[in-house]
C-alpha positions as CSV (number, residue, x, y, z in Angstrom):
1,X,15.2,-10.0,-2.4
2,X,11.9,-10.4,-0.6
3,X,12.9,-7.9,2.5
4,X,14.0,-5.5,-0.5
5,X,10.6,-5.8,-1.8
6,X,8.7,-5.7,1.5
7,X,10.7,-2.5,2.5
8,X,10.1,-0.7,-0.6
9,X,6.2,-2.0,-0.6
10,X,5.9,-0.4,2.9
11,X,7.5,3.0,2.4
12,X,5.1,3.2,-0.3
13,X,1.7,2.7,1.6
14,X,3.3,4.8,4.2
15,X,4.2,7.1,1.7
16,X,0.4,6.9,0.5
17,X,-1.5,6.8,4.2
18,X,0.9,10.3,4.7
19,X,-1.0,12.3,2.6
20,X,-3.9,11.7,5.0
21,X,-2.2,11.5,8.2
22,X,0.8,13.7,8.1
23,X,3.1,11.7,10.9
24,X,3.0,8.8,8.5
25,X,4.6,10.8,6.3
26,X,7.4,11.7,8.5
27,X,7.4,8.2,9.5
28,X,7.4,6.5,5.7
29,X,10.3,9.6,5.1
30,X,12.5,8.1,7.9
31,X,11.8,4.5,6.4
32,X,12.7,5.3,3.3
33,X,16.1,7.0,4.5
34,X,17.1,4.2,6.9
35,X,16.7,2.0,3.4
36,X,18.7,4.0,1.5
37,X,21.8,4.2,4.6
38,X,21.5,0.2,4.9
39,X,21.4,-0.2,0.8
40,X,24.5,2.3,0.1
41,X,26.3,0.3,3.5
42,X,25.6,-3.1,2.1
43,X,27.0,-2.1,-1.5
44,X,29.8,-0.6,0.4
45,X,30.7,-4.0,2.6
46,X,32.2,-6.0,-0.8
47,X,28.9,-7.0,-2.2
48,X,26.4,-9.4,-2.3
49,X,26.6,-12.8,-0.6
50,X,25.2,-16.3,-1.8
């Protein structure tokens, strides 16, 4: 859960720093797409694991 949170906390003061630098933006874009590929993968693989 802490990765999940980390990630997310990332993309978003990428996503923030972006509107001032725009590579950031691009960069905090490709972040947040690589989450979303290894989020829908893991949900795909049979769930979660203890």
């Amino acid at each position: 859960m802490i990765p999940l949170l980390l990630v997310l906390l990332l993309a978003l003061v990428l996503f923030g720093a972006g509107f001032a630098l725009h590579v950031l933006w691009w960069v905090a874009l490709a972040v947040l797409v690589l989450w979303l590929v290894g989020f829908v993968a893991r949900g795909a693989g049979g769930g979660r694991t203890r």
